[in-house]
N, C-alpha and C positions, 0 to 999 in steps of 0.2 A: 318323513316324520318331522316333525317341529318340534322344538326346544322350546322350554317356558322360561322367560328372562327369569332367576329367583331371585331375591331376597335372602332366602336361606342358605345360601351356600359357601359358606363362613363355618355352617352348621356342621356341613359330611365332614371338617377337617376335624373337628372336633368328637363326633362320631365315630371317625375310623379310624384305629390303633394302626400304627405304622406297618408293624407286622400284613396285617391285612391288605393296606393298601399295595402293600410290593406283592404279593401272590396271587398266582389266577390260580381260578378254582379248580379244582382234580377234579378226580373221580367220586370222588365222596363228598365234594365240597361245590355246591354251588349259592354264589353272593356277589351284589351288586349296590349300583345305584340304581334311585327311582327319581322323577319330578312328577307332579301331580298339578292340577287347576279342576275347580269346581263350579259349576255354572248348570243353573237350572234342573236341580240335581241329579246330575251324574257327576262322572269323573274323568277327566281326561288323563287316564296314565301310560304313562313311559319309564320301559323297567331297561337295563342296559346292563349286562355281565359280560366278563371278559370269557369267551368261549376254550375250552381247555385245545391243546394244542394238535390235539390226534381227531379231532372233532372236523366233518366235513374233507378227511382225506390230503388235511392238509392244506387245502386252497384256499381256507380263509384264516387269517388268524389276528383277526380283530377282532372288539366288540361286538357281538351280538345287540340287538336291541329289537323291542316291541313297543308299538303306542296303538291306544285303542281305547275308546269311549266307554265307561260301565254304568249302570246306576248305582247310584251311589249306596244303596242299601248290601252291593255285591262286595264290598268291604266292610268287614265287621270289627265295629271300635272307631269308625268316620259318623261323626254326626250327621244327620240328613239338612237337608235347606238350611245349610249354613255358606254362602258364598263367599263371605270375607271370614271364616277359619283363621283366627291367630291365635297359634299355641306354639311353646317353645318345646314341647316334648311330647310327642304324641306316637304310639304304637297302634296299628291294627294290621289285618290278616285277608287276605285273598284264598280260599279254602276252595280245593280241589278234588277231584278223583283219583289226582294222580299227587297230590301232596300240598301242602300250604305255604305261599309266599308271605312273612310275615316284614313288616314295614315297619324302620322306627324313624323320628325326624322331624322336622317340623313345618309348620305352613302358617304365613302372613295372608292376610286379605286374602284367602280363598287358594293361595298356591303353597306349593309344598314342594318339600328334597328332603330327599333322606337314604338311607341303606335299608337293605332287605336281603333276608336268608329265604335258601326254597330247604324247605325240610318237606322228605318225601314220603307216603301213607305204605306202608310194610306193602297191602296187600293188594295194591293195583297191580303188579306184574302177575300176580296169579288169577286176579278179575279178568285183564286181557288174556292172556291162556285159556281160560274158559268159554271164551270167546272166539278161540281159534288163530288168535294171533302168536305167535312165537317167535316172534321178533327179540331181538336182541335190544334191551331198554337199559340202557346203563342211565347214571343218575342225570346228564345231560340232556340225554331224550327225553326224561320224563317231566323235569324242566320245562322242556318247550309244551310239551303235551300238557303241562299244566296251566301254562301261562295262557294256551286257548282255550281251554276246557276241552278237551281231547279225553272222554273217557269213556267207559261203559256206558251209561245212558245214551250219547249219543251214537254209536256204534249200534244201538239197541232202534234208536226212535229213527236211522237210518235205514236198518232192515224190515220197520214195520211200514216204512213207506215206498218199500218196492228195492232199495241200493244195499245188497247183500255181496258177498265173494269183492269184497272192497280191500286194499292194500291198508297197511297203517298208513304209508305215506298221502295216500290216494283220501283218504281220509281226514288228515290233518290238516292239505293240500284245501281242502272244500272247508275246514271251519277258516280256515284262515285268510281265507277271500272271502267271508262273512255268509257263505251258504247254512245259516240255520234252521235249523226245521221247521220254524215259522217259516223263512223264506220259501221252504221246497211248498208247504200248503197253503200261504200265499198265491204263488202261479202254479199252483194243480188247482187252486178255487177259480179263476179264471181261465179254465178252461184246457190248460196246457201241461201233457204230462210227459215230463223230460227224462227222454230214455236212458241215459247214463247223469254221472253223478259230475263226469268233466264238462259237460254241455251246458249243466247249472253253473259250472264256477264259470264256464264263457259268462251265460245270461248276467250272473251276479259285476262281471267283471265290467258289461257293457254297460252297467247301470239301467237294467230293466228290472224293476220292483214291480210289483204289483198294485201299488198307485201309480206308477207310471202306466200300466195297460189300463189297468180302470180311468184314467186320465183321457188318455188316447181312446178309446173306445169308447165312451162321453162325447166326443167329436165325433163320433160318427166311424170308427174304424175297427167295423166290429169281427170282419171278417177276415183281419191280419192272422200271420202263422209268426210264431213265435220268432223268427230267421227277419221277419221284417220288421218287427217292432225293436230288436237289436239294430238293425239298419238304420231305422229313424231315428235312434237314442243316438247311436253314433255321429250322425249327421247333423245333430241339433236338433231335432223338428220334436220342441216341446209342445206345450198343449197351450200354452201361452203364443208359440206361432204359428198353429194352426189358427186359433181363434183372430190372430192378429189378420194373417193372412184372410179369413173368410169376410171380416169387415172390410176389407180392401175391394172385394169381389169375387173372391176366386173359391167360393163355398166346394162348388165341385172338384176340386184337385186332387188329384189321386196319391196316393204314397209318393209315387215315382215322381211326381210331379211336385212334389213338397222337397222331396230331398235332394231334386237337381237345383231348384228355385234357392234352397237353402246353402247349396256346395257353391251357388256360381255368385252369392252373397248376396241374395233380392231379397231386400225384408220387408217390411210394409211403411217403413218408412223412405224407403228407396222407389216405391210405388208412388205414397203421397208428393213426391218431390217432383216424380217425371208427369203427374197428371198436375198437377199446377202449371205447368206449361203450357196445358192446352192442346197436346201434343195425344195423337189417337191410336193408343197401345189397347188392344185388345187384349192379346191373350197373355197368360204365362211365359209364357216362350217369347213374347216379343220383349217383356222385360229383360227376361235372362239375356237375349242378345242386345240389347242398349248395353247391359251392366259385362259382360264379357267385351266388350270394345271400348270400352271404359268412357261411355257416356252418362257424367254425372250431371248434377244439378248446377254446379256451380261453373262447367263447361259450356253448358246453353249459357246459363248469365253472362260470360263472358265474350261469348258471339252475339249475343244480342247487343252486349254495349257497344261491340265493334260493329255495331249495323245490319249482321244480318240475325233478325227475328224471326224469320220465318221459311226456317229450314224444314224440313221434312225429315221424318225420324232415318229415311234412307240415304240422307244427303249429311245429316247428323255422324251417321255414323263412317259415313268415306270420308267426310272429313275430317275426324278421330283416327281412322287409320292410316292418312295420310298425315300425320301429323301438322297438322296447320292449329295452329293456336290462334288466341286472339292476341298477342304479344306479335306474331309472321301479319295478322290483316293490318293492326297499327301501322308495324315497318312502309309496308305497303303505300297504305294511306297518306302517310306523311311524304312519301317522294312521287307522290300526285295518282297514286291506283286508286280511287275509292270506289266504293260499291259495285266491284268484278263482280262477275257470275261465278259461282260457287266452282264450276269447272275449269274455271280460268286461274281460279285461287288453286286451286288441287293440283292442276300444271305447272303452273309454276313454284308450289313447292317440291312436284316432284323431280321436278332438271333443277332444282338447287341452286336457286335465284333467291339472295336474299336481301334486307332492305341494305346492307353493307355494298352490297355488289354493284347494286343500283345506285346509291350515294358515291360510289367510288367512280363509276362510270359518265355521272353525272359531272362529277371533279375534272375530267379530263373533258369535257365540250360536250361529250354525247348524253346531248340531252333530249327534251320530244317523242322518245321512242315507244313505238307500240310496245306491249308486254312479249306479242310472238318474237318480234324483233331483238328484243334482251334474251327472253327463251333459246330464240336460235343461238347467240352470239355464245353463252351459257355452254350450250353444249356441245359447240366448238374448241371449248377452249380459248376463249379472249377473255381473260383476263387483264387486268388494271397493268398490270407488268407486263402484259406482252405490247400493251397499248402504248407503253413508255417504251418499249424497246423498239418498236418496230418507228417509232418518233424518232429514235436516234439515229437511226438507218435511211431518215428523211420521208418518210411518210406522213405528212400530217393528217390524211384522212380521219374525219369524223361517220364516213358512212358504215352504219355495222356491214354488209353485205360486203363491201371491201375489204374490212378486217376481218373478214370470214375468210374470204378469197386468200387473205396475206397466211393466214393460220395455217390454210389446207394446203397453199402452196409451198410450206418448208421454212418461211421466214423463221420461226421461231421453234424450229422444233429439234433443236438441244436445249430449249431451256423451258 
């Protein structure tokens, strides 16, 4: 839930008698704060009461709080198509099945704070009884049951659409993850008709509306089961990336192929970037593994400035996983490697030759050397220090195959 920066709130101190502000509400007493904002008529409200203390078993014993969008017509005494609203005193009412939250307070340019009482309707406990519910509704419950509109009508337009032998909870549970009975004939109009009442608040939960399947199904996905169009929503795979994707090429892509292409991070702008290379990616799947080996666009650029252009997307990629940069081909370069074969570059970053190594090596006389010949030395064990130490001992040898020799023979192997 979000907070609205007010203006007003100078106002509630004013508004609330001391008395009030020290007491949470009992059993008989429920009252709060509220903030409100108004924008393209509706209302964004947030109601917030201190929850009494025997409430939820104990486990919580904070504020309570709701926020939720109305149109604005659903408060009665709020002007309509008014979005900068400044009033310094202003009362109106949210009227219920289960009682009326009334709101007093005031709002600057379109936002508002103030206090509200829920005053509850005698005969909603006996509406639900005839309905077969006998739940225990003290004045707290029916609070919340009002603040969703939790009442008979809907209980009523629930059993007419098939969700009957429903819990209160089970019930209040589905308005308050926005399952309205527009929503449930929404996706019964397209085709899908959801056998419990928990399966819709999934749907509702995964953000599948019924613009979104008429959306997707526009595309061409006509023949989805309701279990994949949650999949796809989950995954990303709007209708704005499908389309995207089908301008790139890949009109035929199947579900699964949408939503791995989407998980592994291939958009169609990660397409446009690897086909400007020149570089011959056929399928889906060959993007997805450039983009899993973390072949980007600006990783080619970088190898091309370092000279090699014209790798292959399988040469691309071992040398990503090898990590060789084009920062390792510089090093190279500048202590006289230039234009190695892409496998010579991969070797010797994998025995851990680096341009440090080779500049160090260089420092002491060994200079001329083939790349195998540092390779080997590398993984010997001749380093720059063993180079000075085995010098102290009277060795002046520069040939590496000798400081192999001196390595494997024990010269140096306490240190």
């Amino acid at each position: 839930m979000r907070y609205i920066q007010l203006v007003a709130l100078a106002a509630l101190a004013l508004l609330q008698p001391a008395s009030a502000r020290a007491q949470s509400p009992g059993m008989n007493d429920v009252h709060g704060t509220w903030t409100a904002e108004l924008k393209n008529g509706k209302v964004f409200l947030q109601v917030r009461a201190p929850a009494p203390r025997d409430w939820n078993s104990d486990r919580w014993n904070g504020d309570w709080s709701m926020g939720q969008t109305f149109p604005v017509e659903e408060l009665t005494g709020l002007p309509a198509n008014d979005e900068q609203l400044t009033v310094s005193s202003v009362k109106f009412e949210m009227r219920r099945e289960a009682g009326t939250l009334a709101f007093e307070g005031s709002f600057r340019d379109g936002r508002g704070a103030g206090l509200f009482n829920f005053n509850p309707r005698a005969e909603f406990v006996a509406d639900m009884k005839r309905l077969g519910f006998n739940d225990d509704l003290p004045l707290w419950r029916r609070y919340q049951l009002a603040v969703h509109d939790v009442g008979p009508k809907y209980v009523a337009a629930l059993k007419a659409e098939g969700y009957d032998k429903l819990t209160l909870d089970e019930i209040q549970r589905a308005k308050t993850h926005g399952v309205s009975i527009e929503y449930i004939r929404d996706i019964k109009g397209q085709g899908f008709r959801v056998a419990t009442l928990e399966a819709l608040v999934r749907t509702r939960d995964h953000g599948v509306t019924g613009d979104y399947i008429r959306a997707m199904k526009a595309e061409g996905y006509t023949g989805a089961t309701l279990d994949e169009f949650v999949r796809l929503r989950d995954h990303g795979v709007t209708q704005g990336y499908v389309q995207e994707m089908k301008s790139a090429g890949f009109a035929n892509a199947t579900l699964e192929d949408l939503v791995r292409a989407r998980d592994h991070g291939v958009t169609p702008d990660f397409v446009k970037e690897i086909r400007a290379f020149g570089l011959n990616v056929s399928t889906l799947e060959g993007y997805i593994r450039l983009r899993d080996h973390g072949v980007r666009a600006q990783f080619i650029t970088d190898l091309k400035a370092a000279g090699y252009d014209k790798l292959t997307i399988e040469e691309l990629i071992r040398v990503r996983d090898h990590g060789v940069t084009s920062a390792f081909l510089r090093e190279l370069a500048a202590n006289g490697y230039k234009n190695l074969p892409i496998e010579d570059v991969v070797r010797t970053k994998d025995h851990g030759v680096s341009g440090d190594y080779i500049a160090d090596m260089k420092e002491l006389g060994l200079k001329d050397l083939t790349l195998a010949q540092i390779v080997r030395m590398r993984d010997h064990g001749v380093t720059p220090g063993f180079v000075n130490h085995a010098r102290s001992r009277g060795f002046k040898t520069t040939d590496p195959d000798e400081l192999v020799r001196l390595k494997n023979g024990g010269l140096y192997r306490d240190r």
